[in-house]
N, C-alpha and C positions, 0 to 999 in steps of 0.2 A: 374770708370776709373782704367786702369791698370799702374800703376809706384812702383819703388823699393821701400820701405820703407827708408827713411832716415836712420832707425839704422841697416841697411847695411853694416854689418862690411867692405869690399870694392867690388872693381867691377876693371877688369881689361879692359884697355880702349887701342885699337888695332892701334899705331900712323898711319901706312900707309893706307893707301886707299884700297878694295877690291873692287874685281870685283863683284855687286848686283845680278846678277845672280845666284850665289854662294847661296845653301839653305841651311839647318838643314846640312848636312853630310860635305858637304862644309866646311864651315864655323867649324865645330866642327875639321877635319881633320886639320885646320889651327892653332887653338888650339895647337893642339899635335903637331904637325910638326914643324911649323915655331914659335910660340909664347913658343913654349917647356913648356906649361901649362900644367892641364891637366883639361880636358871638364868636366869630371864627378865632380868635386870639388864640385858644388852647388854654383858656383861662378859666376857674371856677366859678359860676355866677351862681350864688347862694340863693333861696326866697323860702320867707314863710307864708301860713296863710293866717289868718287873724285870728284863730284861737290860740296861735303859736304853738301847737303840739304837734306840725308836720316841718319839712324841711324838704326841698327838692333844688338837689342840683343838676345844674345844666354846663356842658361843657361839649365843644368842639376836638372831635379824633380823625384828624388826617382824613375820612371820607364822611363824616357823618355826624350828627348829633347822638347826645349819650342823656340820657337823664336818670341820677338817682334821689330815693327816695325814701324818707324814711317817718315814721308816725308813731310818734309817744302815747304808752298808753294812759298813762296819770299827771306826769308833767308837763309842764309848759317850757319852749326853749325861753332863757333869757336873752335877747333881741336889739343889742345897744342902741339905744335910740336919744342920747345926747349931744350927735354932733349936729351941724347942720347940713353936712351935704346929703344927697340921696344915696349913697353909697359909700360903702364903710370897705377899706382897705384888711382883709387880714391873711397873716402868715399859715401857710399848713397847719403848723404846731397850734396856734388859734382856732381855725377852723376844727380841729378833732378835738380840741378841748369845749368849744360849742355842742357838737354830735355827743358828745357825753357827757351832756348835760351841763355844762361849768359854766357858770355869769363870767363870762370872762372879765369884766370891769372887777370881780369883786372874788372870782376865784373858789367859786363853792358848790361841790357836784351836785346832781340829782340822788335820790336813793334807787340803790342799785333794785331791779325786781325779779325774782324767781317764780318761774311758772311751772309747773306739769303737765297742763293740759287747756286747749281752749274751748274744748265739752263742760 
């Protein structure tokens, strides 16, 4: 299984919504531009898209861009959206508690879902 490590010193998490089309260059240009980050850091840059049931991170590896990805089948992520800057600061341990599902403000998972088959 691929997820951050917990001792993650942070990961920066993108409040607004992005358009999922949006790929590696995408997404990294939004970095620079609009989040005034910068992409090469080796640092997590979080986004969802506005139904909030995806998640795609983007991060810099010594030669290259890395993106992962991941798409709920029934839930919505909870997406903190009470501060005001455009990017929200979080810990490893935060960020994987986000990926499985938890409001992190309020600490309450998704239901977990068991499949068989996608026939």
């Amino acid at each position: 299984m691929m997820r951050p490590g917990n001792e993650l010193p942070e990961a920066f998490l993108c409040k607004v919504p992005v358009d999922f089309r949006k790929g590696i260059q995408g997404l990294a240009v939004l970095v620079e531009a609009e989040l005034t980050l910068d992409p090469f850091s080796e640092r997590l840059f979080v986004f969802t898209n506005r139904r909030r049931d995806a998640v795609k991170i983007l991060y810099w590896e010594r030669n290259g861009f890395c993106l992962w990805q991941k798409k709920l089948e029934r839930e919505r992520f909870k997406w903190p959206n009470d501060l005001d800057s455009a990017v929200v600061t979080l810990t490893g341990q935060q960020l994987n508690w986000l990926l499985d599902g938890y409001d992190i403000c309020r600490m309450t998972p998704h239901k977990a879902l068991k499949y068989k088959s996608l026939l």
